[in-house]
C-alpha positions as CSV (number, residue, x, y, z in Angstrom):
1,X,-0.2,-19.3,21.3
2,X,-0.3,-22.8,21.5
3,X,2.1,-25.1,19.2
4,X,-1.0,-25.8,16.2
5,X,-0.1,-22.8,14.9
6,X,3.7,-23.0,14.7
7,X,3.8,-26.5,13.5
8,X,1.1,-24.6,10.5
9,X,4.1,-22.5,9.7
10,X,6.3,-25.1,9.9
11,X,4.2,-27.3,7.3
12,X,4.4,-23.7,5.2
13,X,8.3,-23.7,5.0
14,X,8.4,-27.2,4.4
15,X,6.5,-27.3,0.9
16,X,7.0,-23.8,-0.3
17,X,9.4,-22.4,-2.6
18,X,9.4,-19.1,-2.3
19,X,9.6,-17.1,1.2
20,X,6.7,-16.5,3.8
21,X,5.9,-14.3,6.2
22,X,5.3,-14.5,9.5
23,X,4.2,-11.6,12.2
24,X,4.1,-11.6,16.1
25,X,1.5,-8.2,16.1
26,X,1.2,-6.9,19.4
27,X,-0.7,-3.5,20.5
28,X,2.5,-2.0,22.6
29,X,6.0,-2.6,23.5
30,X,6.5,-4.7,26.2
31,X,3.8,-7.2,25.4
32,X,6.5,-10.2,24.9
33,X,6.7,-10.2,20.7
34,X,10.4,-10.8,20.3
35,X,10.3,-13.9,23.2
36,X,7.0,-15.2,21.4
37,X,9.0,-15.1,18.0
38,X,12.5,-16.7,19.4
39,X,10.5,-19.8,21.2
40,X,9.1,-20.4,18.1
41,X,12.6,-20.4,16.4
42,X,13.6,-23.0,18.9
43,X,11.0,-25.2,18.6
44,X,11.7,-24.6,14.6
45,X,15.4,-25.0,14.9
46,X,14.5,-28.6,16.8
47,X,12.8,-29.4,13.9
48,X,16.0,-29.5,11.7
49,X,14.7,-26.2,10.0
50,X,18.0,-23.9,9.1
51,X,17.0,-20.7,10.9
52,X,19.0,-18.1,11.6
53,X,18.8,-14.7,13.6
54,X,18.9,-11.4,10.9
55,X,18.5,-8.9,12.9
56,X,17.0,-9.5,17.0
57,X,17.8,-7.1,19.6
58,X,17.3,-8.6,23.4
59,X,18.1,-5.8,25.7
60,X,19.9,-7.6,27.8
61,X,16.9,-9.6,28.8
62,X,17.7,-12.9,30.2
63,X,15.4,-15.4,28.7
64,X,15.5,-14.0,25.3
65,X,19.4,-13.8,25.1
66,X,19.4,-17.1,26.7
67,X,17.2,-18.0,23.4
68,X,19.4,-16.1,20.9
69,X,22.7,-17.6,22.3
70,X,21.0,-21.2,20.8
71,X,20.8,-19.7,17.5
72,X,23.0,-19.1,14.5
73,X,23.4,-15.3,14.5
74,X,24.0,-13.6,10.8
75,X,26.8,-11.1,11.5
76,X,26.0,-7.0,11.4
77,X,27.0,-4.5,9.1
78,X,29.0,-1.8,10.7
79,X,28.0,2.0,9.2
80,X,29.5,5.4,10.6
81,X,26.9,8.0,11.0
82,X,27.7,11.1,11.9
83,X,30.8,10.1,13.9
84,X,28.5,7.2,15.5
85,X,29.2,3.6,14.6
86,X,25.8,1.8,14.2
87,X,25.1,-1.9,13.5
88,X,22.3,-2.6,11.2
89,X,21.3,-6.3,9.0
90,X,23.6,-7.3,6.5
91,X,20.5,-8.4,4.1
92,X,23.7,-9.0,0.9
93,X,25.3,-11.4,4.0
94,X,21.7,-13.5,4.3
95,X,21.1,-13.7,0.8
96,X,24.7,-15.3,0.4
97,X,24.3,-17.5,3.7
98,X,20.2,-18.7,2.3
99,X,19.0,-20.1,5.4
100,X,15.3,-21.3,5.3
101,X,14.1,-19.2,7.9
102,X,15.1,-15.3,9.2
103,X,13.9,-13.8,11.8
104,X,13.8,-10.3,11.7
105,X,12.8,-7.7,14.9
106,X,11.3,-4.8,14.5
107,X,10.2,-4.5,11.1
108,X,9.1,-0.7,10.7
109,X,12.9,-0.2,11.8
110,X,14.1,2.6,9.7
111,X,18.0,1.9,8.2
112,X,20.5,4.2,8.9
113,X,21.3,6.2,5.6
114,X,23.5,4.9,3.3
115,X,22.0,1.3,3.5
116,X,21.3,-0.5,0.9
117,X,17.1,-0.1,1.9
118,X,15.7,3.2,4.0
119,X,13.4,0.3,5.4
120,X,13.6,-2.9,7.3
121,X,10.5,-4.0,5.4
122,X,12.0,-3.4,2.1
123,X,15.1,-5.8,3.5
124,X,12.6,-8.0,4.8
125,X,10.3,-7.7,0.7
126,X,14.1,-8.7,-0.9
127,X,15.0,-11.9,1.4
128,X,11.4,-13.0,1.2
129,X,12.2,-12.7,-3.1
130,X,14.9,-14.7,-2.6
131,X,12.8,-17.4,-1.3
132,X,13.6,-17.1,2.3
133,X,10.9,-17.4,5.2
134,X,10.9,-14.6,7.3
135,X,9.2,-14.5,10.9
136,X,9.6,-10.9,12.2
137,X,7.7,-8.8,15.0
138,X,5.4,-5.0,14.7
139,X,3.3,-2.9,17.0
140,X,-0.1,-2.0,15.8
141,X,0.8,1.8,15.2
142,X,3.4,1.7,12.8
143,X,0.6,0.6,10.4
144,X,0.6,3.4,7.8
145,X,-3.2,3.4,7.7
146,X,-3.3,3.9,11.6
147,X,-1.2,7.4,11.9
148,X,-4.5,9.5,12.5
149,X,-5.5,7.1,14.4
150,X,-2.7,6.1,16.6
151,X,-2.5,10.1,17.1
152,X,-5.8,10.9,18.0
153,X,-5.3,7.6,20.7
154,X,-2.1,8.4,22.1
155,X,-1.3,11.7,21.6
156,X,1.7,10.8,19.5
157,X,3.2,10.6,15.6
158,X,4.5,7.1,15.2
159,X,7.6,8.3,13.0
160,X,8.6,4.7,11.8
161,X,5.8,3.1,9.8
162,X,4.9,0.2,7.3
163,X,2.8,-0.3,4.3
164,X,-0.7,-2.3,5.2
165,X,0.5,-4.8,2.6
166,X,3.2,-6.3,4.8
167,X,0.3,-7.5,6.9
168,X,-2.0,-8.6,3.8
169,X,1.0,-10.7,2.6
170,X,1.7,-12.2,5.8
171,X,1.0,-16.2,6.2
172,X,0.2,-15.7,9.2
173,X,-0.5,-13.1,12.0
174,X,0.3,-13.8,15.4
175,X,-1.2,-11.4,18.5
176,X,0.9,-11.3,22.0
177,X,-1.1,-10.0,24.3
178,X,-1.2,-8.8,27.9
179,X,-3.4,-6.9,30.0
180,X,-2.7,-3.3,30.0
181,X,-2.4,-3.2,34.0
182,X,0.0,-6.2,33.2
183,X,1.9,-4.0,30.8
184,X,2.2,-1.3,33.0
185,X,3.5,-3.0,35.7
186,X,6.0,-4.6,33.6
187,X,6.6,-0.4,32.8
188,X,7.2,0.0,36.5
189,X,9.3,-2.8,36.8
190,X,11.9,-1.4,34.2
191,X,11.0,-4.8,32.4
192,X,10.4,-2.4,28.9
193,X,13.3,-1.3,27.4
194,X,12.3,2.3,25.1
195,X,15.9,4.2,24.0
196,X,15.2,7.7,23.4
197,X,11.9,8.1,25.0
198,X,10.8,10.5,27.2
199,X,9.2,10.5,30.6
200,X,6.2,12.6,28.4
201,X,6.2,9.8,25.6
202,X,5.8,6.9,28.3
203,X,2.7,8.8,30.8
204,X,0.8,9.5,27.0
205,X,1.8,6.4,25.7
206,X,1.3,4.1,28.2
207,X,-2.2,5.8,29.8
208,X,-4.5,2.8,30.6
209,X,-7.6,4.3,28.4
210,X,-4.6,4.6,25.4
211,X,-3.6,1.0,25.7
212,X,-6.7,-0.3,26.0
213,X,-7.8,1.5,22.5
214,X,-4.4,0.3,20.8
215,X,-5.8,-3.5,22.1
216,X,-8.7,-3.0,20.3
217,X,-7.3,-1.8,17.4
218,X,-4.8,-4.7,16.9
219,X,-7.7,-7.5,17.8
220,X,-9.5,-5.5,15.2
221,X,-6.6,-6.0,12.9
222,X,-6.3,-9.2,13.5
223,X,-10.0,-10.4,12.7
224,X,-10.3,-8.2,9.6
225,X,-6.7,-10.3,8.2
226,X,-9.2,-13.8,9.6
227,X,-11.7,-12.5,7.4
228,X,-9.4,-11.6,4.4
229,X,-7.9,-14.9,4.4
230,X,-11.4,-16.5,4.2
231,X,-13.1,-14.8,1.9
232,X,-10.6,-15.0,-0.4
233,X,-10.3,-18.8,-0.3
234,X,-14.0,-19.0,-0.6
235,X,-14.0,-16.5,-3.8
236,X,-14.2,-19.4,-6.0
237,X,-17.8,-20.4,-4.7
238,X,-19.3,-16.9,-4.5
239,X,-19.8,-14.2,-7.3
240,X,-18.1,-10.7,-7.4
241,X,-18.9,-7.6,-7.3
242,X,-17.0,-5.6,-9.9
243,X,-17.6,-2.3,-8.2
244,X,-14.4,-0.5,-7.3
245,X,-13.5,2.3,-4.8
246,X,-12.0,5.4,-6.0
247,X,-10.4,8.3,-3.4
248,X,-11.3,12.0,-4.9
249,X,-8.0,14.1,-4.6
250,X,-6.9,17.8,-5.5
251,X,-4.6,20.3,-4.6
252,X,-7.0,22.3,-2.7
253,X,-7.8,19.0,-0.3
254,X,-6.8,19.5,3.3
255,X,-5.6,16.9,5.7
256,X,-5.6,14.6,2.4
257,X,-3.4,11.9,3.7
258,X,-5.8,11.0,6.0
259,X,-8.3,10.9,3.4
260,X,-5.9,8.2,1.5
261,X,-5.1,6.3,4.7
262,X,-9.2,5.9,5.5
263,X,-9.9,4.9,1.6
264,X,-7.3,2.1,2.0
265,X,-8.6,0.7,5.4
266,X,-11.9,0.8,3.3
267,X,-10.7,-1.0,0.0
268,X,-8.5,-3.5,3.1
269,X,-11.8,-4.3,4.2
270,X,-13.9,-4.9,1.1
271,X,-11.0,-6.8,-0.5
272,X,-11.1,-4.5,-3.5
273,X,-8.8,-2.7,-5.8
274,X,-8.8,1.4,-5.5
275,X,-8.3,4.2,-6.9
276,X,-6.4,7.6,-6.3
277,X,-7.4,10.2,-8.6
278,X,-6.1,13.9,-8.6
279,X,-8.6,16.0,-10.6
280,X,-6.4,19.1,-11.8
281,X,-8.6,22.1,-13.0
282,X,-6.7,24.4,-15.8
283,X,-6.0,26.6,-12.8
284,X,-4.1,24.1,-10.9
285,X,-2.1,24.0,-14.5
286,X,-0.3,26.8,-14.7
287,X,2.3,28.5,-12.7
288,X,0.8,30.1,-10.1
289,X,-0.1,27.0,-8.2
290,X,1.9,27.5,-4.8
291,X,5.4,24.7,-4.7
292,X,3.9,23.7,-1.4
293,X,0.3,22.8,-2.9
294,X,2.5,20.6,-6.0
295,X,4.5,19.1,-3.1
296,X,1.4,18.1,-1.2
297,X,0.0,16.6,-4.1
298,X,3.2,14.6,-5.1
299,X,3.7,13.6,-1.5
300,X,-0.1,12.0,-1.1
301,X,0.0,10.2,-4.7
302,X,3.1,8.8,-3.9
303,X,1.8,7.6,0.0
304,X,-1.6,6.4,-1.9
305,X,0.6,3.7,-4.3
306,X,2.6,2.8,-1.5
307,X,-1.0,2.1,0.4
308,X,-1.6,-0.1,-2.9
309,X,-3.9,2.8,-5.0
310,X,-3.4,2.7,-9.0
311,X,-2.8,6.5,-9.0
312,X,-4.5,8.7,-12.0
313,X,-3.9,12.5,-12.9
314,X,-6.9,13.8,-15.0
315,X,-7.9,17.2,-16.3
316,X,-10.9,18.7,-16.4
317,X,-12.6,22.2,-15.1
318,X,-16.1,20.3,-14.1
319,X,-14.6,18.5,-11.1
320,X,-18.3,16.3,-11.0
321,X,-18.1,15.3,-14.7
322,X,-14.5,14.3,-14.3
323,X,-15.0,12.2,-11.3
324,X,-18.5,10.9,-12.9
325,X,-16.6,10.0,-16.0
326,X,-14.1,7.9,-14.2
327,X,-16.2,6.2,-12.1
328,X,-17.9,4.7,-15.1
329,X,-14.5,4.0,-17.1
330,X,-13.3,1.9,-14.2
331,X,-16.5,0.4,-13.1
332,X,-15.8,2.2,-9.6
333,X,-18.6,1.6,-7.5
334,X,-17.9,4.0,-4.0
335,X,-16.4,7.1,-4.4
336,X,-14.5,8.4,-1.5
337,X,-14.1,12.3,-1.3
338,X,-13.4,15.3,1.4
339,X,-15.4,18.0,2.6
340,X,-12.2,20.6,2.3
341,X,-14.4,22.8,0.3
342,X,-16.9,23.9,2.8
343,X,-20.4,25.7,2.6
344,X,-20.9,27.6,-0.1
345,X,-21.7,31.1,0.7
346,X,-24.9,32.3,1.3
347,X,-25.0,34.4,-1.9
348,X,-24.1,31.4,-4.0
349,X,-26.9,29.5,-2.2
350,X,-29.8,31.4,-2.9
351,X,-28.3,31.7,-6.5
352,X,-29.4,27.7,-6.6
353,X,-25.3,26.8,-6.6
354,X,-24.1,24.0,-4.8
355,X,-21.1,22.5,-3.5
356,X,-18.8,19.6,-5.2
357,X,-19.9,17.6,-2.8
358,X,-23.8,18.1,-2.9
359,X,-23.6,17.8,-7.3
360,X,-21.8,14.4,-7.0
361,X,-24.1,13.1,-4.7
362,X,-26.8,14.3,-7.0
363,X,-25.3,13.3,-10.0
364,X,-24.2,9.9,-8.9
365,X,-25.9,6.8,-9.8
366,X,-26.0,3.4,-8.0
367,X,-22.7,4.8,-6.5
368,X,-21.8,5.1,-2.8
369,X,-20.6,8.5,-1.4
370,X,-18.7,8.5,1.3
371,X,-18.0,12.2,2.1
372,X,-15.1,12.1,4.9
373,X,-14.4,15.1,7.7
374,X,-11.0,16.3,6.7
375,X,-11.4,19.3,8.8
376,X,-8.6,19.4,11.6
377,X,-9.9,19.7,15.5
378,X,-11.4,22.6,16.2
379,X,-12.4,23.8,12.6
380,X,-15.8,24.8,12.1
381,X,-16.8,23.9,15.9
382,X,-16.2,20.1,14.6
383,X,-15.4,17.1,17.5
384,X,-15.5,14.5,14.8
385,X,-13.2,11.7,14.9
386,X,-10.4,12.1,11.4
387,X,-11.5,8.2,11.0
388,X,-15.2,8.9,10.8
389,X,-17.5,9.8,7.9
390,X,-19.2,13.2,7.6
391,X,-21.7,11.6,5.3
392,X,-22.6,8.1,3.8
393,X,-24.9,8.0,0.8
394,X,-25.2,4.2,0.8
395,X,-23.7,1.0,2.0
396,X,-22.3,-1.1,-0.6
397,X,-22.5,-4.8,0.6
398,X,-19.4,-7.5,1.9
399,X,-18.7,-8.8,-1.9
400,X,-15.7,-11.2,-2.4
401,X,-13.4,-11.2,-5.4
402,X,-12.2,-13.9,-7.8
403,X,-9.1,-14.3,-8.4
404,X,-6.6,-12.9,-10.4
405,X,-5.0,-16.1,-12.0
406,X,-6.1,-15.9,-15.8
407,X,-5.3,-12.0,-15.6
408,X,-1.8,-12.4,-13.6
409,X,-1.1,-14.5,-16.6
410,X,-1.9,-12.1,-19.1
411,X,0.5,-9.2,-17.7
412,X,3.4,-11.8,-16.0
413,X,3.7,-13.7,-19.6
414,X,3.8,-10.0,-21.3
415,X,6.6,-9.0,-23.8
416,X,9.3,-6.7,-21.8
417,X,10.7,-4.2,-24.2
418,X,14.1,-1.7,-23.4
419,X,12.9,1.8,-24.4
420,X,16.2,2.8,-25.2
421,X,16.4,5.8,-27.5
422,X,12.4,6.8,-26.5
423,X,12.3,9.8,-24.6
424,X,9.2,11.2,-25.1
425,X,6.3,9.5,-24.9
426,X,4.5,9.3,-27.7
427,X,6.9,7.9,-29.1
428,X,7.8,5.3,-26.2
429,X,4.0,4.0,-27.0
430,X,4.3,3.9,-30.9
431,X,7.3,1.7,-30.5
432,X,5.4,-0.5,-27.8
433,X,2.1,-0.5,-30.0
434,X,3.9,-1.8,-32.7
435,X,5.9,-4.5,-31.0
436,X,2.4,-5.3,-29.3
437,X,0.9,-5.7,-32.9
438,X,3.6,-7.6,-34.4
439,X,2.7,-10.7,-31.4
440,X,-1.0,-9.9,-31.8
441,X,-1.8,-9.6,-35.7
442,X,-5.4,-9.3,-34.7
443,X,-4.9,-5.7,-33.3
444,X,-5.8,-3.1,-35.7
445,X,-3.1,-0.7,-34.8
446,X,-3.9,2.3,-36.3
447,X,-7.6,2.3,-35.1
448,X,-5.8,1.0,-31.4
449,X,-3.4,4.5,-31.9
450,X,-6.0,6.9,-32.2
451,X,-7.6,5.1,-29.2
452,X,-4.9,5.5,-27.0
453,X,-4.3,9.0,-28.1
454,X,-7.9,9.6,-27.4
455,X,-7.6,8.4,-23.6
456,X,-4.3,10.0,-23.3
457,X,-6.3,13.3,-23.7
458,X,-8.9,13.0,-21.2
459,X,-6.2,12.8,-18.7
460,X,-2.8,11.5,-17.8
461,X,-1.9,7.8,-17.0
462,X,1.1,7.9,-15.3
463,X,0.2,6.6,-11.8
464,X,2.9,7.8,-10.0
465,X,6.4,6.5,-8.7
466,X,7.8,6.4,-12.1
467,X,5.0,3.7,-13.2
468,X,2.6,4.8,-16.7
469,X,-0.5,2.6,-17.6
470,X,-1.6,3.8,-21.1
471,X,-4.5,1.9,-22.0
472,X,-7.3,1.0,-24.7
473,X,-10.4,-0.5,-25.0
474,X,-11.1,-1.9,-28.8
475,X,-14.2,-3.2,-30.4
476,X,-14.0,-6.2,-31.5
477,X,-10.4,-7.6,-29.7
478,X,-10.9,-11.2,-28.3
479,X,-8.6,-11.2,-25.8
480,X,-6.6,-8.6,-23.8
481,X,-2.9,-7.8,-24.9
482,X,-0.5,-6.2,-22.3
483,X,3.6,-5.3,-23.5
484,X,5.4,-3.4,-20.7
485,X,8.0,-0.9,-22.1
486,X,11.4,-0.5,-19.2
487,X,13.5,3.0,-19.7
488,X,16.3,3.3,-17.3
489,X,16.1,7.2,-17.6
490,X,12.3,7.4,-17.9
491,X,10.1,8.4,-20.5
492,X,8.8,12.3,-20.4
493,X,5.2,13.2,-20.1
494,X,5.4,16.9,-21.5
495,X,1.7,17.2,-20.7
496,X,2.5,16.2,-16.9
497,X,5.4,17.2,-16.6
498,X,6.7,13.4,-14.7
499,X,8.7,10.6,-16.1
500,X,7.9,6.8,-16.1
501,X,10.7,4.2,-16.0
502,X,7.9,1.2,-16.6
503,X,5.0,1.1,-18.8
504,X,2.4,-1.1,-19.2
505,X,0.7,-0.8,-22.2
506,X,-2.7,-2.4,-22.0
507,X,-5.5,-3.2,-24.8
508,X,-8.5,-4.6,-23.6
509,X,-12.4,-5.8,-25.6
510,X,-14.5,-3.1,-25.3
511,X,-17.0,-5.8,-24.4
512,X,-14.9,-6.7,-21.5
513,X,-14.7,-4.3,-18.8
514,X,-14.2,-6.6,-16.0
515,X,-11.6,-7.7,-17.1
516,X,-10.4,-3.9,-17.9
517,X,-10.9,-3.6,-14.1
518,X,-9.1,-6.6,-13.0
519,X,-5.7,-6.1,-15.3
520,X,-5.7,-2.9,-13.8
521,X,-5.5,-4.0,-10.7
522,X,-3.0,-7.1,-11.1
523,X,-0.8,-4.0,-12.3
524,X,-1.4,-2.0,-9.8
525,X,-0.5,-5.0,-7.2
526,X,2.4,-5.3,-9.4
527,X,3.7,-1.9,-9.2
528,X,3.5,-1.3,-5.7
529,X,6.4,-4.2,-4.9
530,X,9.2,-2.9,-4.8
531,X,11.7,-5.9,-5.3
532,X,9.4,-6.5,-8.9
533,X,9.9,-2.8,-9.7
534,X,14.2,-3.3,-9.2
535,X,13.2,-6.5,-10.7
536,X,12.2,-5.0,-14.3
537,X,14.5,-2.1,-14.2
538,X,17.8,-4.2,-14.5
539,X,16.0,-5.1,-17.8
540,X,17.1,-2.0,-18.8
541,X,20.5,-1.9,-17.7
């Protein structure tokens, strides 16, 4: 680490006005992340930068509490837990003092209950709001896209973990890095300080062939943030490639978080926006579907938004067509999809049937398939990694994206209307339609209601964690129109059965469907923050 790339951040908090981010990643405990991040407050703090220490534990350790003791230290809030008096931040304490600069340990840290945020990196998403710089410190497997991974490695479930979009948002990404023999001495030495672990956690955690593979995986981290950050300041000089990536879902799926952890790595990688979709057939409708299959199903949409997927629910009894038909709505242009279904039978076989799998790939055209092994160890004689394909129909090439600018404009500059009085929705989106209308005379609004009701039909658009995206396309509408609708209670779906506290209404040219694609996904960005979400909801307070 050599002092080019703090005085970068350094440059960063000088001209900015709103907060950065700043991560020391490392691949294990132990590898010096918290001593890394204190020097660089000194050196900062030298600089006449007001820094000050959130939240930074020290173990004792001489030469980082020798560090901390130089520093302005923002005082703890004091919580009883079941009889047990626990210190954790005091974000409402930093937001009053409004340093520059906050350095925050450990940020998969999960808050006692009762605090104001169940995560550190939702403390971490509000100071940054606030326009506060934040340099903080992670291991590679609390990445939420790494559980299967990290498990397979190690042997272990990484309880504490954070969104990928903490990293994607980072300035900057920092690796500390040690040998592993270097590690485990420093293991031998007592030089590691791990509360609560056992001697079984440390042999499987700490195996030489486990923290060489965690190594990899954070350098491999590391470059695919490099290449992020470059292609997307080079998007202006290359053309994009408006092909999407949707994730195939449905109650039946097995192992289907891994499925949504996999697609996001995936859409990480190609820089692209992606889908969720949960196909429900009519026999997934009614009541006999199992609580425990809903659950599942609740459970992954939710973990696929907080991966960053706009989430869709859509109806249909041809799983293929469905699929098909939103593949070609959304310009999607690699579909991602299980193989919990299995061989067909024989029987069925010889009858000329075949699997959902075999008729999409089929059926699909100038689509990639990418059929991923959901199976668990041992199933079906299978020693396939979780991480790895079963089957890829075609590689779709390194594209880059333009940027969002004229379309962030469009939905950030959109009308916000209280929904107060609206609790079902159709008639939440007849009020919204009309107050759309009313800003954009050139909307013919009954020919945009029967289009919306149309697309309402083939399928639900709430997508999941209280967020609905009704949408149109019109002939002949110049320009995209977006109004977002806020409902402190939430509007009721009685077709879906869910409630959303913020809709985006969104009418888009029919001869426009890029730029269908890319207000989509501005929204979906949108959504999936959570201090913009408690943002728009005090609208409707």
């Amino acid at each position: 680490m050599g002092s080019n790339r703090n005085d970068s951040f350094l440059r960063l908090i000088q001209r900015s006005q709103r907060g950065k981010l700043k991560i020391y990643l490392g691949y294990s405990s132990g590898v010096g992340k918290t001593l890394a991040m204190l020097q660089e407050a000194e050196r900062l703090h030298e600089n006449g930068i007001d820094i000050v220490a959130g939240f930074v534990d020290v173990h004792e350790k001489e030469e980082p509490k020798f560090l901390l003791s130089k520093l302005e230290s923002s005082p703890r809030k004091k919580q009883i837990y079941r009889g047990i008096e626990i210190t954790e931040m005091d974000i409402d304490a930093i937001l009053q003092r409004q340093p520059s600069v906050v350095l925050v340990d450990e940020l998969q840290h999960t808050n006692v209950p009762g605090s104001k945020n169940a995560k550190r990196y939702e403390d971490v998403e509000e100071i940054l709001a606030a326009g506060i710089h934040v340099i903080s410190t992670l291991n590679i497997q609390h990445l939420e896209s790494l559980y299967e991974t990290v498990e397979q490695v190690t042997g272990i479930k990484v309880k504490d973990r954070v969104p990928d979009r903490l990293l994607s948002q980072a300035e900057q990404l920092v690796n500390v890095d040690i040998t592993p023999d270097d590690l485990r001495q420093r293991l031998i030495e007592g030089k590691i300080f791990l509360p609560g672990h056992s001697g079984a956690f440390l042999s499987d955690f700490f195996k030489p062939e486990s923290l060489e593979q965690l190594r990899e995986l954070t350098l491999r981290e590391l470059a695919s943030h490099i290449d992020l950050k470059r292609r997307t300041q080079l998007a202006d000089e290359f053309p994009s490639n408006p092909d999407q990536i949707m994730v195939c879902l449905s109650s039946n799926s097995l192992n289907c978080e891994a499925l949504i952890r996999h697609a996001s790595r995936i859409a990480g990688r190609l820089n692209k926006n992606w889908y969720a979709v949960y196909v429900q057939t009519l026999a997934e409708q009614s009541p006999v579907l199992d609580k425990g299959s809903k659950d599942r199903v609740t459970e992954t949409l939710c973990l696929a938004r907080e991966l960053g997927a706009a989430v869709f629910i859509y109806k249909g009894d041809d799983l293929v067509k469905t699929i098909l038909q939103f593949a070609r709505e959304y310009r999607v242009g690699h579909i991602i999809i299980g193989n919990s279904g299995g061989a067909l039978p024989f029987w069925q076989r010889i009858q000329g049937k075949k699997s959902i799998v075999e008729r999409l790939i089929d059926e699909c055209r100038d689509i990639s398939v990418t059929v991923f092994d959901t199976r668990q160890e041992g199933e079906s004689g299978s020693s396939r990694r979780n991480d790895q394909p079963l089957f890829v129909k075609k590689q779709i090439p390194l594209f880059d994206k333009l940027p969002h600018n004229e379309w962030k404009e469009i939905v950030m500059n959109a009308k916000v209307v209280a929904l107060e009085g609206f609790p079902e929705k159709e008639k939440a989106l007849k009020m919204l339609l009309h107050e759309c209308c009313i800003a954009r005379p050139d909307i013919d609004e009954q020919e945009a209601w029967k289009r919306l009701l149309d697309r309402e039909k083939q399928g639900g658009t709430y997508a999941g964690s209280e967020i609905g995206i009704p949408h149109a396309r019109l002939e002949g509408l110049k320009k995209a129109a977006v109004i977002i609708g806020v409902h402190k209670n939430g509007v009721y779906d009685k077709e879906s059965k869910n409630k959303a506290r913020i809709i985006f209404l969104v009418l888009t040219p029919i001869s426009d469907p890029n730029g269908h694609i890319k207000i989509l996904g501005v929204i979906s960005n949108m959504a999936s923050d959570t201090q913009w979400r408690n943002a728009m909801l005090q609208e409707a307070r």
